[in-house]
C-alpha positions in Angstrom: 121.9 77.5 -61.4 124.2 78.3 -58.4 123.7 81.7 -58.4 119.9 82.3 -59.8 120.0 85.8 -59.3 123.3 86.8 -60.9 123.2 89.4 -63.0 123.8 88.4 -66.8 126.2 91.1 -68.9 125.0 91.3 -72.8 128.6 90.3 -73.8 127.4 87.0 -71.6 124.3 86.7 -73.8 126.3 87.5 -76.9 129.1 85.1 -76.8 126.2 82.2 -77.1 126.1 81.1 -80.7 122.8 80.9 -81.3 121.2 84.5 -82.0 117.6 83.2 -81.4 118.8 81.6 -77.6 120.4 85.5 -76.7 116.3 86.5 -77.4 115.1 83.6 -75.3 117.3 84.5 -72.7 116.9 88.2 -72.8 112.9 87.4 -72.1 113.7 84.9 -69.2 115.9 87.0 -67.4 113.5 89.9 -67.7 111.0 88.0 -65.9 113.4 87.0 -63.2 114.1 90.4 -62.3 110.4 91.2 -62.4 110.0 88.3 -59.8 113.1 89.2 -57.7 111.7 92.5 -57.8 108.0 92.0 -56.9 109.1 89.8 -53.9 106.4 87.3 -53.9 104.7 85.8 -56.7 101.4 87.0 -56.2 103.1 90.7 -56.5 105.2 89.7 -60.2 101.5 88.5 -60.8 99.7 91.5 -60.6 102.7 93.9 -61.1 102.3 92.2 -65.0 99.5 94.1 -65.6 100.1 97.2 -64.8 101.5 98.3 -68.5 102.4 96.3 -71.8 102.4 92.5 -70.4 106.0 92.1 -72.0 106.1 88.2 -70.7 104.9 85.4 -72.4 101.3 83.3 -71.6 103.1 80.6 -70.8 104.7 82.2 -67.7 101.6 83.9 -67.1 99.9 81.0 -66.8 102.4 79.6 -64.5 102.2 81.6 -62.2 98.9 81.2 -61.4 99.3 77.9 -61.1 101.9 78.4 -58.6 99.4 81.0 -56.9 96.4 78.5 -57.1 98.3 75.9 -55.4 98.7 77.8 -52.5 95.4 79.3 -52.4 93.8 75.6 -52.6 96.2 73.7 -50.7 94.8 71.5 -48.3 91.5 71.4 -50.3 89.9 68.6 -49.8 87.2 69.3 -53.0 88.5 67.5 -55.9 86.1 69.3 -58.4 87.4 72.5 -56.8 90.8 71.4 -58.0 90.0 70.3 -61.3 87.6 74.0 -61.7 90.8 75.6 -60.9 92.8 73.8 -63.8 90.5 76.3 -65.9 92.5 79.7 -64.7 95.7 78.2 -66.0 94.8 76.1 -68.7 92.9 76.1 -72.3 90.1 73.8 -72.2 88.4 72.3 -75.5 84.7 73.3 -74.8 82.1 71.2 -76.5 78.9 73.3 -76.0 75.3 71.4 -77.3 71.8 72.2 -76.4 72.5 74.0 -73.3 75.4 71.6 -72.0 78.9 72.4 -71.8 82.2 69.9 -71.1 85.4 71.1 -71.0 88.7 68.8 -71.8 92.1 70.1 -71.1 93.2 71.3 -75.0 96.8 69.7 -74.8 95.4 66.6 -73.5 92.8 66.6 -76.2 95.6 67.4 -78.9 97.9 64.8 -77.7 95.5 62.0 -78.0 93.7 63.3 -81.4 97.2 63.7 -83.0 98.0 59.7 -82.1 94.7 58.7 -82.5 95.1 57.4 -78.6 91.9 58.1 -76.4 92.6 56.6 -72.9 90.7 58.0 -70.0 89.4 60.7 -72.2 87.1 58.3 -73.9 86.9 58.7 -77.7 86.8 62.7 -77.6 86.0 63.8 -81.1 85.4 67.7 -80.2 88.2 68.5 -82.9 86.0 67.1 -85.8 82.6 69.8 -85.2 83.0 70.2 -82.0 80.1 67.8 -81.6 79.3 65.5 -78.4 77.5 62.6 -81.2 77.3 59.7 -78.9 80.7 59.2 -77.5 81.7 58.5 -74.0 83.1 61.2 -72.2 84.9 60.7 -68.8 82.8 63.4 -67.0 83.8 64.1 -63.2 80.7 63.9 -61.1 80.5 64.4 -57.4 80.1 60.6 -57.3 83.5 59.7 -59.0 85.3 63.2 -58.2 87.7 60.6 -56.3 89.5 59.7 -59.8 91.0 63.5 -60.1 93.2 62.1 -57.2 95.2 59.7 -58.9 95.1 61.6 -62.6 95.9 65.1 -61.4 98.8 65.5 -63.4 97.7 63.9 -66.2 94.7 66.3 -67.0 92.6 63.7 -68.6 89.3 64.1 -67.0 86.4 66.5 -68.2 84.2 68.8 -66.0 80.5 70.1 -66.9 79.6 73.6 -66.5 76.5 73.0 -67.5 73.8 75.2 -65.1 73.3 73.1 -62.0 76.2 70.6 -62.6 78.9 70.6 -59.3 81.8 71.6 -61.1 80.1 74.7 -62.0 79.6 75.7 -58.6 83.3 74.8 -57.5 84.5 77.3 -60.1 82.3 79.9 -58.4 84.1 79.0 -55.2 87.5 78.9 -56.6 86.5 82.6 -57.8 85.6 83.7 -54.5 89.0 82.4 -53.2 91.4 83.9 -55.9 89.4 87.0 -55.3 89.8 86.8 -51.4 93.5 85.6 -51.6 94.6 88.6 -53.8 92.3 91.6 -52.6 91.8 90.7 -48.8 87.5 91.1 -50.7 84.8 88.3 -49.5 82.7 87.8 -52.4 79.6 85.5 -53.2 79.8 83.8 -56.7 76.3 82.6 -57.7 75.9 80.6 -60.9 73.1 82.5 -63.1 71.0 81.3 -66.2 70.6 84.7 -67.7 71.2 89.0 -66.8 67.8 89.8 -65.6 68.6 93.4 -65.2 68.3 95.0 -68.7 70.8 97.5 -67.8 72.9 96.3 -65.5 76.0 97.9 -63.3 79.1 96.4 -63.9 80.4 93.7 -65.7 83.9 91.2 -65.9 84.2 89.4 -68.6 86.8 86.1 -67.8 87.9 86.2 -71.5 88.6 88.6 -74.4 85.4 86.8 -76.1 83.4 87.2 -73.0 84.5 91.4 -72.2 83.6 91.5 -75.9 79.8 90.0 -75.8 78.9 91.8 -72.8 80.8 95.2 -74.0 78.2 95.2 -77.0 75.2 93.7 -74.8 75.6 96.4 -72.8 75.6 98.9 -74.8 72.5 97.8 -76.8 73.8 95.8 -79.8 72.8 92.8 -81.6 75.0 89.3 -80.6 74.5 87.1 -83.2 73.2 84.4 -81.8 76.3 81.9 -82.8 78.3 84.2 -80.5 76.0 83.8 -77.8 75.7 80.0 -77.5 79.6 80.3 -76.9 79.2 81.7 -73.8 80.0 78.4 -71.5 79.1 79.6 -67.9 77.5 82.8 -66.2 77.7 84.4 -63.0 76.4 87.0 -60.5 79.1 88.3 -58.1 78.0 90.7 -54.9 80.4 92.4 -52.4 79.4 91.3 -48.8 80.5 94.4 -47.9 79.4 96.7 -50.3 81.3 99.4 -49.1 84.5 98.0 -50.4 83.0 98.7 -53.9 82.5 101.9 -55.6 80.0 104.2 -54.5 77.9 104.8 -57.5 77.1 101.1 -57.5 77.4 99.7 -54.1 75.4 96.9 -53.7 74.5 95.9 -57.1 75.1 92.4 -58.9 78.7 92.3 -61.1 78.1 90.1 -63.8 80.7 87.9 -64.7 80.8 85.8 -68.1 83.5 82.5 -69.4 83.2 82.2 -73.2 84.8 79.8 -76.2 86.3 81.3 -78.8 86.8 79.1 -81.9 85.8 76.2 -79.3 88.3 76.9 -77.0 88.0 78.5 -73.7 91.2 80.9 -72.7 90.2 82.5 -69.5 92.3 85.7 -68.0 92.0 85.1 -64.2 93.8 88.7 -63.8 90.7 90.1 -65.4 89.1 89.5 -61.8 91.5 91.5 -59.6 91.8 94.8 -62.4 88.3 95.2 -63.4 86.4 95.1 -60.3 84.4 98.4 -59.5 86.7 98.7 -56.2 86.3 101.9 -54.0 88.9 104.3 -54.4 90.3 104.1 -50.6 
């Protein structure tokens, strides 16, 4: 701890006892030195992806929670904030007739393992994933306040249901990560459907989501179970188109948030290495 950056021989890592803590070690340090390296942490973040991702999710995931600190700080928008919780968090999605909540998945764990519902309400998403008639602690642009005093408890729920605010504060939080990262203004619009029947470009925010809109794309079938997983759409335009590539300038990117086995694992880095970006 008094010397963070100190180099660690393997005899070091060796005399400890345990062989399993020299393996636990070996991966800490290694992303230490990608860190040190990088310089900032918005540079180890994106330097990550650039071959085999040989860190864990866990510290992936942590530092972009670091990142979307910054990026929101001073934020005033406590739906924004919560929206943002998504990038670096699994969510338990409970998706019914068009409507979908997400709940933090360890939060939801936590009280379904103790049987202990608190400010979630009596969540019961682990048995069928179904909403019945329970009482969900939804933030709302009337009681957004709560997030304030419960932020580090991530017990309150968001709607991404078409029209709902949270929905549109994740659009805005993906305009800033986009802007803070690439220097790119970006308009995020919350969509029902892709019009376009072949359409230019498209991001999914999840390996379910790439997947569906890989084999939409390219003409197949998506049973419709897989479709009704898919928790929020979006259209994304350049303002300046001529930051994008030059085949498809000016066209709508389609962007796409999905549930997989209910629970909604989103890859923020997706957004900064798969946009159509022009070559200079």
């Amino acid at each position: 701890m008094d010397e963070p950056r100190r180099r660690i021989a393997e005899k070091e890592l060796k005399a400890l006892e345990d062989p399993d803590v020299h393996e636990n070690y070996r991966i800490l340090l290694r992303f230490r030195d990608r860190l040190v390296a990088a310089g900032t942490v918005e540079g180890c973040y994106m330097n990550l992806f650039k071959g085999r991702v040989d860190v864990p999710p866990m510290f992936i995931d942590q530092l972009a929670h670091v990142i979307l600190r910054n990026v929101l700080d001073g934020a005033d928008d406590p739906l924004r904030l919560r929206a943002a919780e998504v990038f670096f968090r699994e969510q338990k999605a409970t998706i019914r007739d068009g409507h979908a909540l997400l709940a933090d998945l360890e939060t939801v764990e936590m009280h379904a393992s103790g049987n202990r519902y608190g400010s979630v309400g009596r969540l019961i998403v682990e048995a069928q994933g179904d909403l019945g008639a329970v009482d969900l602690d939804v933030l709302d642009r009337a009681n957004a306040g709560l997030y304030w005093s419960r932020e580090s408890k991530h017990d309150t729920v968001i709607s991404l249901t078409f029209g709902r605010p949270a929905l549109d504060a994740f659009a805005r939080v993906i305009e800033q990560w986009v802007l803070h990262f690439l220097s790119l203004h970006v308009r995020v619009k919350p969509i029902r459907q892709i019009e376009e029947p072949r359409w230019a470009w498209h991001v999914g925010l999840d390996a379910e989501s790439t997947a569906i809109l890989n084999e939409l794309w390219a003409g197949s079938e998506v049973d419709a179970g897989r479709m009704r997983n898919i928790v929020a759409l979006f259209g994304l335009q350049f303002e300046d188109p001529a930051h994008m590539r030059q085949d498809i300038a000016g066209r709508t990117i389609y962007l796409a948030l999905s549930a997989e086995d209910g629970v909604v694992r989103m890859k923020p880095q997706n957004l900064l290495i798969n946009l159509p970006l022009h070559e200079a």
